[in-house]
C-alpha positions as CSV (number, residue, x, y, z in Angstrom):
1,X,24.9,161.7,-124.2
2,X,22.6,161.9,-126.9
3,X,25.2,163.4,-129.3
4,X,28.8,164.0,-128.2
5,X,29.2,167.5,-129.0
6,X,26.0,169.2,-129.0
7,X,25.4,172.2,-126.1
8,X,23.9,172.9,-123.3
9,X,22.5,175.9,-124.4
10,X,21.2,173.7,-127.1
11,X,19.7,171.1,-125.1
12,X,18.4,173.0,-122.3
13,X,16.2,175.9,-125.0
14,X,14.6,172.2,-125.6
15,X,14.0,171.2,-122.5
16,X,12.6,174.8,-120.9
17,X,9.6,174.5,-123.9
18,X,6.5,174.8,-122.3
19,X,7.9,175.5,-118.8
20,X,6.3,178.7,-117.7
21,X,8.2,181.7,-118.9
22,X,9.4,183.1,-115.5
23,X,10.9,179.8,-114.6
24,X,12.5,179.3,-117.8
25,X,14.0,183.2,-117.2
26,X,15.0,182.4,-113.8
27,X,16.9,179.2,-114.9
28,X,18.8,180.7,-117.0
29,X,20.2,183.8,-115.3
30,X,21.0,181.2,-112.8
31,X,23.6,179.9,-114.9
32,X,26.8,181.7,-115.7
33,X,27.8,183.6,-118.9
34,X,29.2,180.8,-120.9
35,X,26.2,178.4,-120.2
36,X,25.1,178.4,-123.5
37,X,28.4,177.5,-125.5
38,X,29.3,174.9,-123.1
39,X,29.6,171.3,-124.1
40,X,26.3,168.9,-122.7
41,X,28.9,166.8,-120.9
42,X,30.1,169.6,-118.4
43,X,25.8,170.7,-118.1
44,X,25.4,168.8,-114.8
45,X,28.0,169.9,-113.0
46,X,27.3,173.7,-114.4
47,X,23.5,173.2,-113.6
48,X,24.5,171.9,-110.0
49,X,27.0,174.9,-109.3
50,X,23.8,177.2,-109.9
51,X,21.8,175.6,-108.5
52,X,24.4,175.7,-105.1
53,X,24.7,179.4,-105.5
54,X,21.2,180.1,-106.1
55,X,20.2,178.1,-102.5
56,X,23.0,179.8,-101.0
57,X,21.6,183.1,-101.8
58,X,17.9,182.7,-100.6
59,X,19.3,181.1,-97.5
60,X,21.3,184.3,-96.9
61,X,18.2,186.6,-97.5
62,X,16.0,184.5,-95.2
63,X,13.6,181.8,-97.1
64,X,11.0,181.0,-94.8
65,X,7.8,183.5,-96.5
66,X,6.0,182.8,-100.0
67,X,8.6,185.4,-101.7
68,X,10.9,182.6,-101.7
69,X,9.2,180.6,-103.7
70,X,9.7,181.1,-107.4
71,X,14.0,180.9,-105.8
72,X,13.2,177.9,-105.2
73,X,11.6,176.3,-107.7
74,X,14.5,177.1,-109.7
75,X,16.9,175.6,-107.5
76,X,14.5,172.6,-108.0
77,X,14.4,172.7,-111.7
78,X,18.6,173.3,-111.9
79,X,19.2,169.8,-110.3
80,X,16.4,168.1,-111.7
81,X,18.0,169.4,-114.9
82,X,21.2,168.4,-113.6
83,X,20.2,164.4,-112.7
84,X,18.6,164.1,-116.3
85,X,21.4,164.9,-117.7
86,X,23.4,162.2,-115.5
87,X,21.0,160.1,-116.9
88,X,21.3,160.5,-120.4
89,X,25.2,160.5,-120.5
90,X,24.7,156.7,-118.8
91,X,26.5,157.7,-115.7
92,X,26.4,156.0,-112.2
93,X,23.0,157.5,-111.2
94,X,23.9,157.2,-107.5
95,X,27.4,158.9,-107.7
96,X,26.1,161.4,-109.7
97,X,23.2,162.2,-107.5
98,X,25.8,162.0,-104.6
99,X,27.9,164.7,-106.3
100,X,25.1,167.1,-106.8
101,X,24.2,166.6,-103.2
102,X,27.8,167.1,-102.1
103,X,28.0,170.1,-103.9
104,X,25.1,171.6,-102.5
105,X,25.8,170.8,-99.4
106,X,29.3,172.2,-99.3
107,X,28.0,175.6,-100.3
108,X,25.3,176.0,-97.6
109,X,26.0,178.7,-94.8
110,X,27.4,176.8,-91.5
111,X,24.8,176.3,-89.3
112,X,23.4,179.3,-87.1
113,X,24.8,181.7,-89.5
114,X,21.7,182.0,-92.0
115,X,19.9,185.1,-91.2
């Protein structure tokens, strides 16, 4: 990481400058209560966990119309979130990414169960 102790909360205010505001909302309500206090090196594994949940969720409500969108983007921006961070600590790109996918995938609704 860039410096051992700063926070995510820290470090992700930084990053969601200039996004649009309503994505830089939904991002962080993604994230659970203690996001901001966390240390950076637990962020990617947080930022993955919400963004597994927040999939999870629009798969349950049914994802297929424009409504969906704005969910989705988020998801999007949580793990892109996630793999900068896995680069900037140094770690094995490839593992990491392989994690984040696992983790996802491991939360999705078995198949023929999404509504």
């Amino acid at each position: 990481m860039t410096v051992a102790n700063e926070l995510l909360g820290d470090w992700l205010d930084r990053e969601l400058t200039g996004v649009p505001q309503e994505l830089a909302m939904r991002v962080r309500t993604a994230l659970p209560a203690a996001w901001q206090s966390a240390c950076l090196t637990d962020g990617a594994a947080i930022l993955t966990a919400a963004a597994a949940s927040e999939l999870r969720t629009l798969l349950e409500r049914g994802c297929e119309t424009r409504w969906a969108a704005p969910g989705l983007l988020t998801v999007d921006a949580l793990v892109t979130y996630a793999c900068e961070l896995l680069a900037l600590a140094g770690s094995n790109i490839d593992a990491g990414t392989a994690d984040i996918l696992n983790t996802i995938v491991q939360t999705l609704p078995q198949q023929g169960s999404v509504a």
